[in-house]
Backbone as CSV, one residue per row, in Angstrom:
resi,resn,N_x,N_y,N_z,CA_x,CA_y,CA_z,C_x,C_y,C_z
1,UNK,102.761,114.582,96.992,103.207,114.099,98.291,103.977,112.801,98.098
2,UNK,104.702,112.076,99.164,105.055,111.511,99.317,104.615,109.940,99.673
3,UNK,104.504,108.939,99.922,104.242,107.641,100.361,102.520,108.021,100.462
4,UNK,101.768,106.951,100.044,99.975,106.600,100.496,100.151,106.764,101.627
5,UNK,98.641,107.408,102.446,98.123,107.408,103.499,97.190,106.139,102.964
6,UNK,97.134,105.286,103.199,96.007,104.102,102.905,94.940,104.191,103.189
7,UNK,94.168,103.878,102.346,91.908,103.927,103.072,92.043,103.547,104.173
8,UNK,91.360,103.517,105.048,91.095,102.763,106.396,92.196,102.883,107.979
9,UNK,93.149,104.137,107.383,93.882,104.395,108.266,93.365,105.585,108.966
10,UNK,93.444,105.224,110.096,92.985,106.498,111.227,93.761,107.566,111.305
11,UNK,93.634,108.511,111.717,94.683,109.722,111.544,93.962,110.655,113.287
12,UNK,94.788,111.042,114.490,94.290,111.526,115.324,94.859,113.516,114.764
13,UNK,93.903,114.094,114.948,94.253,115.827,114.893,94.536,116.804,115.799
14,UNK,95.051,116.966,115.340,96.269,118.435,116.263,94.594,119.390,117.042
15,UNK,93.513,119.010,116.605,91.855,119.549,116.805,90.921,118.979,115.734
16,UNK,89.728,119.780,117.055,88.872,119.263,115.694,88.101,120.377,114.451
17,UNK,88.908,121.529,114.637,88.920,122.273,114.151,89.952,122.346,112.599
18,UNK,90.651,121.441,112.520,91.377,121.303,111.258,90.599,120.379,110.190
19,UNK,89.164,119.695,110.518,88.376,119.289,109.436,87.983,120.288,108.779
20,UNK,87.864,119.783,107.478,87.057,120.873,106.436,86.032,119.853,105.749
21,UNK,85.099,119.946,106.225,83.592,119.506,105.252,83.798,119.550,104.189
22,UNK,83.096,118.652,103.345,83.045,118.712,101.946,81.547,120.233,101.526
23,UNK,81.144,119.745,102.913,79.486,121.023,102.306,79.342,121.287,104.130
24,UNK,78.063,122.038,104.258,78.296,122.698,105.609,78.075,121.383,106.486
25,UNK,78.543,121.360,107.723,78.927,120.149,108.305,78.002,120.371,109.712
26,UNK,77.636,119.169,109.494,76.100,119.138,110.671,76.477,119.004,112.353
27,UNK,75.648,119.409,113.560,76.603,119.164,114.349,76.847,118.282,115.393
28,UNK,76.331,116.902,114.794,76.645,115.415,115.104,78.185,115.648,114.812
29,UNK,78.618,116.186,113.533,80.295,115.748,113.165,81.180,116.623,114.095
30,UNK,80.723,117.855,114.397,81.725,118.930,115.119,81.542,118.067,116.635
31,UNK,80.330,117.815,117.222,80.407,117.103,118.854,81.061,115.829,118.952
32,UNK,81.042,115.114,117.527,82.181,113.697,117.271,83.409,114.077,117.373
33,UNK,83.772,115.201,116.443,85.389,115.537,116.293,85.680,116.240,117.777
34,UNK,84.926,116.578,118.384,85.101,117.190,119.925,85.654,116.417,121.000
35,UNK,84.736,115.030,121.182,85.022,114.458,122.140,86.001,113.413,121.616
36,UNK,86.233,113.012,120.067,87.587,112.189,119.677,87.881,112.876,118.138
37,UNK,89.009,113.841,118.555,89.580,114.252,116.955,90.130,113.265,115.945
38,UNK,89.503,111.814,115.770,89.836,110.998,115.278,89.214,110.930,113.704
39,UNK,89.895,110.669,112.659,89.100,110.307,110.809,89.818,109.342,110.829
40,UNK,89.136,108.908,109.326,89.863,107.665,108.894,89.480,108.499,107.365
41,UNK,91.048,107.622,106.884,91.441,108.147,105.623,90.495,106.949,104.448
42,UNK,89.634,108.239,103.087,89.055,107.589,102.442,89.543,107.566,100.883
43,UNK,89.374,106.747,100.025,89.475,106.923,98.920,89.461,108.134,98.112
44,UNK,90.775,108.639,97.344,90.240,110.043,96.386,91.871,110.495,96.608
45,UNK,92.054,111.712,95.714,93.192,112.441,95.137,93.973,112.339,97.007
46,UNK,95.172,112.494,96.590,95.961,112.706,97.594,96.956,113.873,97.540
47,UNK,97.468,115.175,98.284,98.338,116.262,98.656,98.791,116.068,99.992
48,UNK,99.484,116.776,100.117,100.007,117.412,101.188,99.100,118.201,102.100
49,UNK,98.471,119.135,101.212,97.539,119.874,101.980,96.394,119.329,101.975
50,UNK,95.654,117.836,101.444,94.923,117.425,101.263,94.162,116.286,101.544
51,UNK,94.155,115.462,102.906,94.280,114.036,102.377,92.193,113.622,103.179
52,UNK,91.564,112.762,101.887,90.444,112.740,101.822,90.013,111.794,103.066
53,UNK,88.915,112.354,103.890,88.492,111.586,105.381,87.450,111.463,105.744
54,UNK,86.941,110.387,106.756,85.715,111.027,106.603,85.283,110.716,108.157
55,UNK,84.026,111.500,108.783,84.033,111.115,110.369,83.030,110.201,110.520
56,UNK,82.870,109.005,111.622,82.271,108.702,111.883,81.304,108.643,113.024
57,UNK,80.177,108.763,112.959,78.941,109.440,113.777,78.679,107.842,114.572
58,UNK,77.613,108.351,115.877,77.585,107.050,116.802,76.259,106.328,115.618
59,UNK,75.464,106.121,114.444,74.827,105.696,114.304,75.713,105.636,112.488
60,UNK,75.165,103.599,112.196,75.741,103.531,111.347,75.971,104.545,109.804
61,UNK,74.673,104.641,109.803,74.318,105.813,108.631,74.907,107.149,108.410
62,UNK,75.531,107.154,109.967,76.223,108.749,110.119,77.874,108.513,109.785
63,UNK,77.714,109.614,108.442,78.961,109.474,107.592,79.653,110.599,107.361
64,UNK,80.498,111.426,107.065,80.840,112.621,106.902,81.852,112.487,105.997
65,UNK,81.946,113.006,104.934,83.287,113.370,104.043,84.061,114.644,104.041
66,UNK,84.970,115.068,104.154,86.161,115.797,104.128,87.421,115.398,103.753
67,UNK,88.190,116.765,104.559,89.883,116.549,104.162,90.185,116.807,105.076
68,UNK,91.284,116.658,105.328,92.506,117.487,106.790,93.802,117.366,105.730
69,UNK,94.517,118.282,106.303,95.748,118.657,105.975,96.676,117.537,106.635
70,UNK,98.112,117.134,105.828,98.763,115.844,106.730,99.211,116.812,107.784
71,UNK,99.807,118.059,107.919,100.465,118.677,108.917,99.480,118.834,110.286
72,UNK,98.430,118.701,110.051,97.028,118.601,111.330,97.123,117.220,111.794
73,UNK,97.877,116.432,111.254,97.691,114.864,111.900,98.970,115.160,113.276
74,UNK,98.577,114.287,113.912,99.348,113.720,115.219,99.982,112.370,115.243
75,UNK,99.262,111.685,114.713,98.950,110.453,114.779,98.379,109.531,113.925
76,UNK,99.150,108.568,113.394,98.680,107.375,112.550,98.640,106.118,112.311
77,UNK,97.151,105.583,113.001,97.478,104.177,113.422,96.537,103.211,111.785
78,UNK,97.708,102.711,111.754,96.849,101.522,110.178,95.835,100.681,110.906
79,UNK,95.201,99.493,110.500,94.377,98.565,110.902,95.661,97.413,111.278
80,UNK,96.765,97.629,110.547,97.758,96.783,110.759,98.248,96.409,112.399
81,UNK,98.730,97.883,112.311,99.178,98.101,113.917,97.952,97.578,114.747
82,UNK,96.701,98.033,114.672,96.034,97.057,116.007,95.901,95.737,115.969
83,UNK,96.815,94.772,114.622,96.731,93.589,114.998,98.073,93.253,115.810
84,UNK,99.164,94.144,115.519,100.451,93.873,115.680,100.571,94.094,117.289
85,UNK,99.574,95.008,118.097,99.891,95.448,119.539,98.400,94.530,119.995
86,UNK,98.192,93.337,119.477,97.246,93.201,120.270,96.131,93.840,121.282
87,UNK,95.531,95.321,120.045,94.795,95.919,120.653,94.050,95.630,121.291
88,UNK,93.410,94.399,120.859,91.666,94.000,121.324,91.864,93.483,123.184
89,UNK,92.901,93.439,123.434,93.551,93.217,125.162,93.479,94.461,125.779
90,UNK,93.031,95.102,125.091,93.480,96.684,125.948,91.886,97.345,126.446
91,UNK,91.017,96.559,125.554,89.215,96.772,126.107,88.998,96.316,126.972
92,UNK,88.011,96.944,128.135,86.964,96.808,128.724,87.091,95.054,128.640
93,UNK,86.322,94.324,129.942,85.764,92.930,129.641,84.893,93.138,129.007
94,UNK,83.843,94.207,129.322,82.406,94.100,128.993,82.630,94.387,127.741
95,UNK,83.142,95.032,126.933,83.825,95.438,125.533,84.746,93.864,124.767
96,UNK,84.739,93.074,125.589,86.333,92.081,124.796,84.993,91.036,124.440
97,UNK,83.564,91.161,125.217,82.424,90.299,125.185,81.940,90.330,123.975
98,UNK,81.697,91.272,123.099,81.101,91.776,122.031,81.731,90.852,120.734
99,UNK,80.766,90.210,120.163,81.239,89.203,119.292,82.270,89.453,118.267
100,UNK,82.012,90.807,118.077,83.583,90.782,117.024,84.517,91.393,117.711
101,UNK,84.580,91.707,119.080,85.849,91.529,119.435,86.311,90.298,120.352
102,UNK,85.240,89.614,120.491,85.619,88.134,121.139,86.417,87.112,120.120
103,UNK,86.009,86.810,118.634,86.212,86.387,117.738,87.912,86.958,117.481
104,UNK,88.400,87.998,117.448,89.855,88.091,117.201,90.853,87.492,117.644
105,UNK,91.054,87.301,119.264,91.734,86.069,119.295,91.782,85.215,119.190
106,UNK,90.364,84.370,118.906,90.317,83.147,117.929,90.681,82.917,116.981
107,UNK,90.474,84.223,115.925,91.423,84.007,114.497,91.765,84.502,114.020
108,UNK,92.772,84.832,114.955,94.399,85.775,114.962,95.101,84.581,114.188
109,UNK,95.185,82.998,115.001,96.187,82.285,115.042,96.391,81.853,113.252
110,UNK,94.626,81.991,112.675,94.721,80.962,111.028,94.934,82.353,110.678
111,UNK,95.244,83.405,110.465,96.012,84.646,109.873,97.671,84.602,110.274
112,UNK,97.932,83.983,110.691,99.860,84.644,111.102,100.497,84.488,110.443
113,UNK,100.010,84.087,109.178,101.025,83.482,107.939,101.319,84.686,107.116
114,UNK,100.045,85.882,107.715,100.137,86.651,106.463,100.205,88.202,106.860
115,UNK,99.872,89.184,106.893,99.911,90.862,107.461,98.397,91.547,106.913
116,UNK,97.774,91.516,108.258,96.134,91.908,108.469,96.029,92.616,109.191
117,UNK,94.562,93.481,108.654,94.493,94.564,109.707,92.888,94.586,109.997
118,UNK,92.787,95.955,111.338,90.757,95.182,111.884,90.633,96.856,111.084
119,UNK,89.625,96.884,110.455,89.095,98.093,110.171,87.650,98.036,110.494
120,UNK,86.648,99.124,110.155,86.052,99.673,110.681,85.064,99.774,111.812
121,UNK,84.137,99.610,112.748,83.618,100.246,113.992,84.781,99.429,114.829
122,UNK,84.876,98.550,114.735,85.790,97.407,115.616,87.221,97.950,116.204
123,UNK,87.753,98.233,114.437,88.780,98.964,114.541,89.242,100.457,115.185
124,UNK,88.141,101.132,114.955,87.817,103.032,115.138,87.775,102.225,116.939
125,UNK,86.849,101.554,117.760,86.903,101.374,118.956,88.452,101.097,119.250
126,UNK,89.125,100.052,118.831,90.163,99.255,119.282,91.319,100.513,119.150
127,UNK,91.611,101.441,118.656,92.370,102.398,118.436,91.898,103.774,119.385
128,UNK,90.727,104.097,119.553,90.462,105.013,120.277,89.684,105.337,121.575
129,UNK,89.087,103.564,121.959,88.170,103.482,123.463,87.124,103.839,122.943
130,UNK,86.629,104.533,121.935,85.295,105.045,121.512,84.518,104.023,121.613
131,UNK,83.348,103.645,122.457,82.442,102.483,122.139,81.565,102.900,120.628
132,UNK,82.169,101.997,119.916,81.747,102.334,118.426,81.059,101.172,117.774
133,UNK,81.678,99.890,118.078,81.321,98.535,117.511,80.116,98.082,118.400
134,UNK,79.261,97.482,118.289,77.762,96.838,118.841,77.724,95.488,118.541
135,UNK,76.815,94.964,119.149,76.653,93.421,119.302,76.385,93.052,118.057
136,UNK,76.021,93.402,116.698,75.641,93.052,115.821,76.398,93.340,114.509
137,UNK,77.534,93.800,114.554,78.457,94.376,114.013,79.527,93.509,113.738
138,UNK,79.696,93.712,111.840,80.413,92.603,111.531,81.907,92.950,111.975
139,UNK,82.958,92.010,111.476,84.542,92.333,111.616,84.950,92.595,110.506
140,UNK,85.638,93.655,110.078,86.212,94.171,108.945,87.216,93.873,108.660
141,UNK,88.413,92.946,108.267,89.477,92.891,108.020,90.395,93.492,106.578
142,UNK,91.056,93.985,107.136,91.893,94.737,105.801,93.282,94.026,105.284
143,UNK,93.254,92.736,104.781,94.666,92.434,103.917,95.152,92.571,102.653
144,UNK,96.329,93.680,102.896,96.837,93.464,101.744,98.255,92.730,101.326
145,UNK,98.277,93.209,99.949,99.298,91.976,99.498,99.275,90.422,99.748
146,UNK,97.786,90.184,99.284,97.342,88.663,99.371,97.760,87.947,98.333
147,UNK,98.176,86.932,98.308,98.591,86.087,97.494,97.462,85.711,96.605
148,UNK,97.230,85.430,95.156,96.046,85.212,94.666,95.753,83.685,94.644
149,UNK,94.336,83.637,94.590,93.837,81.775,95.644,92.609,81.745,94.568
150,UNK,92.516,80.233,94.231,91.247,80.288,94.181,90.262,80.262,94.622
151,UNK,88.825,80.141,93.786,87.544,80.533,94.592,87.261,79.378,95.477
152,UNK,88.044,78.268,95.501,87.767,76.916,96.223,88.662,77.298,97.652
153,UNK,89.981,77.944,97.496,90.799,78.324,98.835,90.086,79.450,99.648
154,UNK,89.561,80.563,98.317,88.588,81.657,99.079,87.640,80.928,100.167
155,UNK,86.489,79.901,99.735,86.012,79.810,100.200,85.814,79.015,101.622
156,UNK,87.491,78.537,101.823,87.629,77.821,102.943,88.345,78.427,103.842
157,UNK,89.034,79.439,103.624,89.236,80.518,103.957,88.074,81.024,105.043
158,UNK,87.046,81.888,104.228,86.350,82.505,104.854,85.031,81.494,105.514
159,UNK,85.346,80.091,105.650,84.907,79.312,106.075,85.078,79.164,107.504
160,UNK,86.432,79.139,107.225,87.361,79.299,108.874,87.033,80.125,109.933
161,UNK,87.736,81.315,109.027,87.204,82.819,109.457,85.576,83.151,110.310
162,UNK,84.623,82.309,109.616,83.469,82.902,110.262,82.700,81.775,111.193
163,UNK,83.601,80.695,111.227,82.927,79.811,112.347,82.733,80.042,113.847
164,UNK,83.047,82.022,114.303,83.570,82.480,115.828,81.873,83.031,116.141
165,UNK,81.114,82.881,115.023,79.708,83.634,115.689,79.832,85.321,115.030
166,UNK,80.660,85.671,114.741,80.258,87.076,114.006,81.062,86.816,112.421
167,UNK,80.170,87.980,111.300,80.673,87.696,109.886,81.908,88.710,109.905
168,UNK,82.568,87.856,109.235,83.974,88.674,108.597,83.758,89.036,107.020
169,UNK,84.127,90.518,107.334,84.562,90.802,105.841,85.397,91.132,105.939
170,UNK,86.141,90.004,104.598,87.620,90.605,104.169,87.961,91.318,102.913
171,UNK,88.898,92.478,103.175,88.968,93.324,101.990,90.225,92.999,101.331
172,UNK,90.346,92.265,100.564,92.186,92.611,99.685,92.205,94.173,99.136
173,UNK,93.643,94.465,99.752,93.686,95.671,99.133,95.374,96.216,98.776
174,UNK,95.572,96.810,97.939,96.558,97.457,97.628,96.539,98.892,97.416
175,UNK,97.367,99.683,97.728,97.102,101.289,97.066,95.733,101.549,97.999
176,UNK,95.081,102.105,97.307,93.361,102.921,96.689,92.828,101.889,96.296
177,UNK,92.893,100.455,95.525,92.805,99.520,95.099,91.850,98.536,96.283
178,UNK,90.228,97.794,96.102,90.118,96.921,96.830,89.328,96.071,96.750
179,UNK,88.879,95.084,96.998,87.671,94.132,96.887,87.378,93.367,97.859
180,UNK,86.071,92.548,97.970,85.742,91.602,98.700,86.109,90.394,98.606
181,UNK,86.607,89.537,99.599,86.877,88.175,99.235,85.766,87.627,99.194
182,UNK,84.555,87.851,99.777,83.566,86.760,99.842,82.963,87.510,98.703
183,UNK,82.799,88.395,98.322,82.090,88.649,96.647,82.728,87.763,96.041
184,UNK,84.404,87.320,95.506,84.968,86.815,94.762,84.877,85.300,94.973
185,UNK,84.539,84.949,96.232,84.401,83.529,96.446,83.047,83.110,96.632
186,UNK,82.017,83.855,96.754,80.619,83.438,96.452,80.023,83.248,94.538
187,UNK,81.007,84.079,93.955,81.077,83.293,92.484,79.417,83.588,91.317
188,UNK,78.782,84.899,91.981,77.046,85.290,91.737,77.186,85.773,90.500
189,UNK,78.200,86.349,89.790,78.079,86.575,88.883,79.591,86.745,87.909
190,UNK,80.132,86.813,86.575,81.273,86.806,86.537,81.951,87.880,86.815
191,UNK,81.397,89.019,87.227,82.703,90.479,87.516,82.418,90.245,89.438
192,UNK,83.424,90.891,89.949,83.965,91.833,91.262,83.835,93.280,91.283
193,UNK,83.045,93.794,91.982,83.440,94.742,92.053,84.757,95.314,92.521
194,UNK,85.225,95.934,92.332,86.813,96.773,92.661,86.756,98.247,92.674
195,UNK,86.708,98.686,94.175,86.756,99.915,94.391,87.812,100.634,94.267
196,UNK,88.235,101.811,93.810,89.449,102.711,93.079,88.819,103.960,93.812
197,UNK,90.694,104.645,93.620,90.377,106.268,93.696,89.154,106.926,93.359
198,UNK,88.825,106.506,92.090,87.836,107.482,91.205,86.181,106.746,90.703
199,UNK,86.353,105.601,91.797,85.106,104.559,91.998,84.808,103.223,92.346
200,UNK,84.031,102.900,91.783,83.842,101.550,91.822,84.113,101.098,90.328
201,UNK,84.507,99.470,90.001,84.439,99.127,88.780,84.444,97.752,88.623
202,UNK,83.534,96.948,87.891,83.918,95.934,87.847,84.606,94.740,86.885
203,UNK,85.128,94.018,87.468,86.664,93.558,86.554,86.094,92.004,86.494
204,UNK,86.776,91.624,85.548,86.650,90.058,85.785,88.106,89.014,86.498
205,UNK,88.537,89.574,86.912,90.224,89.302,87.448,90.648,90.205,88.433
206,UNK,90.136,90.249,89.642,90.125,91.085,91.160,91.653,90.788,91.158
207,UNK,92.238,89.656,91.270,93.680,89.944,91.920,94.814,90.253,90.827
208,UNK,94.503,90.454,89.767,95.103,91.551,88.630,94.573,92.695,89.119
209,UNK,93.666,93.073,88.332,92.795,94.412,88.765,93.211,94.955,89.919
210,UNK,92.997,94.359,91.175,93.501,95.167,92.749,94.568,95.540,92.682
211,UNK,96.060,94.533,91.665,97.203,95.877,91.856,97.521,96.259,90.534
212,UNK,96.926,96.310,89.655,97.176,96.938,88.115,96.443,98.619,87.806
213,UNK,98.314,99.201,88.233,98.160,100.915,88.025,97.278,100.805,89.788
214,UNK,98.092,100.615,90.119,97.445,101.260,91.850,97.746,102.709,91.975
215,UNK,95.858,103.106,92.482,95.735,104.428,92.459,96.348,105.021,93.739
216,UNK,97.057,106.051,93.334,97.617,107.016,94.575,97.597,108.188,94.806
């Protein structure tokens, strides 16, 4: 195929009948894909006829892996785009209340320097109305093509970032390619983990590693 579908990008379906389970598929995932034919694209081989997804269920634990075909997509919104349309304006009050989506327009403004995106429950809500994110639910941010910082900028960074009342995690990512900033700036041990196509691995140099041979 052509160009990455990126991890963490939503994809809406032509139905919800164009998922294919990885094994027989329980029917929390068929009454999810019912009332929002919505996946988000996960790590693993990429085709045409192939691209790896997975659904998400109303309870955190509820996970589902599959594929859909790209020709079953409708629709493809990155984490990017809901920073770029100022999604989080488009919720509910009682929804804009919820600490990680109260926290985004607060720190929208110390991000504009750079191209970020909201990924997961936060994000899956902010893209589809699904009440998905809960009062206790961190903020996921997805940047890639971060400039590499040290663990002293990391950590003032995500200093900033989490003074709104809910935790941010931020992912650098490139490709298939990704890591934690606050793993890399909390400093616990000398490797990062760095999640890839074909796993997890850990490196001692995350912002080499995240774009060296980006998996596609």
């Amino acid at each position: 195929m052509g160009q990455l579908v990126a991890p963490h990008t939503l994809l809406r379906l032509t139905s919800s009948a164009v998922f294919h389970g990885d094994a027989p598929v329980p029917d929390w995932v068929n009454e999810r894909l019912a009332a929002c034919p919505v996946v988000v694209v996960r790590r693993g081989r990429q085709t045409d006829d192939r691209l790896p997804v997975g659904v998400r269920g109303p309870e955190r634990q509820q996970r589902w892996a599959g594929a859909v075909a790209l020709t079953d997509v409708t629709t493809v919104i990155t984490p990017m785009d809901l920073v770029v349309t100022h999604a989080w304006q488009n919720v509910s009050a009682i929804r804009q209340a919820l600490p990680a989506i109260q926290a985004l327009p607060k720190l929208a403004p110390l991000l504009n320097a750079i191209s970020w995106g909201i990924g997961g429950s936060v994000g899956f809500e902010l893209a589809t109305g699904q009440p998905t994110a809960k009062p206790t639910s961190d903020l996921d941010l997805i940047v890639p093509q971060l400039a590499p910082m040290s663990v002293t900028a990391a950590q003032e960074l995500l200093a900033k970032l989490n003074q709104f009342g809910v935790h941010v995690d931020l992912q650098v990512v490139a490709g298939q390619n990704g890591f934690s900033l606050e793993e890399y700036a909390q400093q616990r041990s000398a490797t990062v983990m760095l999640k890839t196509m074909t796993g997890p691995k850990l490196v001692a140099d995350p912002w080499q590693a995240v774009n060296n041979g980006v998996s596609r």
